[in-house]
C-alpha positions, 0 to 999 in steps of 0.5 A: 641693239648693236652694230658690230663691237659689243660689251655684252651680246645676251643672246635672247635680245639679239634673237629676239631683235626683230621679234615685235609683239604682235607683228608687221603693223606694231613695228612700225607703230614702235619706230613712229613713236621713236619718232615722236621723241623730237616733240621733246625738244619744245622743252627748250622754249617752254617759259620759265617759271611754267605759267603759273609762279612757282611752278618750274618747267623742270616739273614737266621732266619729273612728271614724266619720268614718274609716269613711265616709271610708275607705269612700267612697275605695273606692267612689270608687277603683272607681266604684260607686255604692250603692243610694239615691244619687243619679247625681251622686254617682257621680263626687263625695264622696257626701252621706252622708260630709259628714251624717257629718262635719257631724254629728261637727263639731256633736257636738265645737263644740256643747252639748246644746242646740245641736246636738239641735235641729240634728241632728234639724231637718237629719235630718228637714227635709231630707228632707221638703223633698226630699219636697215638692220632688219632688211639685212643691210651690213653692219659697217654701212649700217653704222656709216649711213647712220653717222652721217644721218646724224651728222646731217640732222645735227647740222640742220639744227644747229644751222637753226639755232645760229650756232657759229660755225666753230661750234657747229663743227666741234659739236657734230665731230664729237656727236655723231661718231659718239652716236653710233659708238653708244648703239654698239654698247650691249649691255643687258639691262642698259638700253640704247636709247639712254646711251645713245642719248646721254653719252653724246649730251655729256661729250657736247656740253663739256665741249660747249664749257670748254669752248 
């Protein structure tokens, strides 16, 4: 998906942006499952070691990523497709697999600070430009109104987390505009839920280490 600048436009992903496997009612099953994200969140105060010596919380990332990579392998090995995707996404990796590793990746490089406002600014922002998107709204206000969608929910989270107040400032500044950049990359193949993800994760830590 894109706003407005691209890397590359596939033209069968941008005709079929609107396109859900068997209609209306999947959509919104797709966006609320987008939603459903910012449960990963609970990550960050999972204990460590997990429960049982020896067992680590970061087991709970691998498994994961196994999973939907091993189920996306089938899915692709017999060409099906799941209720809610798009049509494009028939005979590519599939959007949920790269939100699942994007997510594993923010959860392993990033403190709580970081990837909280990370997480739930891509799980929720995400699809809500879809949203507007979809009901013709202009690309520039698209971007503007997810920006400070992000920026809004960055800053209840870290307000939250007793961020300082320094911190909580830099991080949004950096965060937020990085969002919306990283949903403007197109490039086949390479989904915007990893993008959306990682790119500001990197930016927000190096910026946490650097603070």
């Amino acid at each position: 998906m894109s706003y407005a600048l691209s890397v590359e436009m596939p033209g069968k992903e941008k005709e079929a942006e609107s396109n859900v496997r068997r209609g209306t009612k999947w959509n919104i099953v797709r966006r609320s499952v987008h939603c459903i994200l910012s449960l990963a969140i609970i990550y960050y105060w999972l204990p460590e070691p997990l429960f049982i010596e020896g067992v680590h919380r970061w087991y709970v990332l691998l498994g994961a990523v196994l999973i939907a990579c091993t189920v996306e392998f089938v899915r692709l090995k017999r060409k099906k497709t799941f209720p809610g995707m798009r049509s494009y996404e028939e005979s590519r990796i599939a959007s949920y697999v790269y939100a699942v590793i994007g997510v594993a990746v923010v959860l392993s490089i990033s403190p709580d600070i970081v990837g909280v406002p990370c997480i739930l600014g891509m799980a929720w922002c995400d699809p809500l430009a879809g949203e507007l998107r979809h009901v013709k709204v202009d690309d520039m206000r698209i971007a503007t109104f997810t920006a400070i969608t992000y920026a809004l929910i960055a800053l209840f989270s870290l307000t939250i987390l007793r961020a300082e107040p320094t911190t909580m400032i830099l991080l949004i500044t950096a965060m937020a505009p990085l969002a919306v950049l990283s949903e403007q990359i197109d490039i086949k193949h390479l989904d915007d839920d990893l993008t959306m993800l990682v790119i500001p994760a990197v930016a927000g830590t190096l910026l946490v280490k650097i603070i």
